[in-house]
C-alpha positions in Angstrom: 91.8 65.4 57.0 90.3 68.4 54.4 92.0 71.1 53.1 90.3 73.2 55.5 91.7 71.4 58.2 94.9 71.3 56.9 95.0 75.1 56.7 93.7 75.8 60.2 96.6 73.4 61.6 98.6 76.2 59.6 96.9 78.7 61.5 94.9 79.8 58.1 91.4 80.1 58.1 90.3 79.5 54.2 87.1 80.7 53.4 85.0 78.3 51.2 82.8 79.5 47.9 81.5 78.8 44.7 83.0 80.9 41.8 80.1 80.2 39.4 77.6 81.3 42.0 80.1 83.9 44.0 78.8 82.9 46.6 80.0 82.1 50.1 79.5 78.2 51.3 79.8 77.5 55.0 80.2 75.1 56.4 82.8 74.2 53.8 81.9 71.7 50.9 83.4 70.9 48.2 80.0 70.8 46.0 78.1 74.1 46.1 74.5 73.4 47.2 73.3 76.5 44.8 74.7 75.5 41.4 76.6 72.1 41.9 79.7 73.0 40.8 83.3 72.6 42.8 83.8 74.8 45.4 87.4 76.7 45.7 89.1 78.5 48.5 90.2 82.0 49.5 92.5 83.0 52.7 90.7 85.2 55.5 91.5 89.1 56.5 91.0 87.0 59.8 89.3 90.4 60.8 85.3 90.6 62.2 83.3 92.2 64.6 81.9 91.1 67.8 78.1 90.2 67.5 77.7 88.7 70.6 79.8 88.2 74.0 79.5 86.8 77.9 81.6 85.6 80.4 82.4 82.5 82.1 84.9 82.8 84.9 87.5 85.4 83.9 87.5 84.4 79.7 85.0 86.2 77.6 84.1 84.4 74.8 81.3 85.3 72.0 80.2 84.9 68.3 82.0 87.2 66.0 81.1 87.6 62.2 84.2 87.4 59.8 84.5 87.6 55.9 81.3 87.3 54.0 79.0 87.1 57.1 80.6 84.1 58.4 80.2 83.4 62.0 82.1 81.7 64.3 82.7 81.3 68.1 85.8 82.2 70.5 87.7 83.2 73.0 87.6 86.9 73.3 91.1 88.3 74.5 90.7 92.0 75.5 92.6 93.7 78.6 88.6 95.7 79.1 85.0 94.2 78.6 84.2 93.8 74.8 81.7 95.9 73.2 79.4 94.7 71.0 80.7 95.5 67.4 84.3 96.5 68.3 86.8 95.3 66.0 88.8 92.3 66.5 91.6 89.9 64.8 91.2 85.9 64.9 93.7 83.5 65.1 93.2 79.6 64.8 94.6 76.2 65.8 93.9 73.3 65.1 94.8 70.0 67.4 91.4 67.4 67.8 89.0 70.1 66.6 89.4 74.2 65.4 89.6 76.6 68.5 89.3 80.0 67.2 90.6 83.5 69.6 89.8 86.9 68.5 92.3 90.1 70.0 90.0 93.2 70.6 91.5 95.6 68.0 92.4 99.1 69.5 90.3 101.8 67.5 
């Protein structure tokens, strides 16, 4: 199990990059593919946007861009239809593989 693994069992999403390069690695490695140096970890606002959304049955799900321009796909919980880029906050688990939900944030 990784560190990053670890942390989303935690319900933390750690965000992976290279201090000498300051630059964001994903996915997480522990070797940055830039400079070759370690990598080292910072925790998430666990804030982003939604870039992209549909529909299957009644769950929206879509790919929403976090920290640094990560991007990641979910569950979108919202009580109306998303918009594309309204706000939202992600939450994690972690059980046989990462499940990631994002709340729609009310503006």
């Amino acid at each position: 199990m990784t560190f990053f693994e670890d942390q989303l069992k935690e319900g933390v999403f750690q965000i992976c990059y290279c201090k000498n390069c300051n630059d964001t690695i994903w996915p997480p490695k522990e070797i940055c593919h830039k400079c070759h140096n370690r990598t080292d970890w910072k925790k998430s606002t666990n804030l982003g946007k939604i870039m992209e959304f549909s529909k299957r049955e009644s769950t929206y799900f879509g790919l929403i861009e976090i920290d640094d321009g990560i991007r990641v796909l979910g569950d979108i919980l919202s009580s109306s239809i998303p918009e594309i880029g309204q706000s939202v906050r992600m939450s994690v688990s972690f059980n046989s593989k990462p499940h990631y939900s994002f709340l729609v944030e009310n503006n």
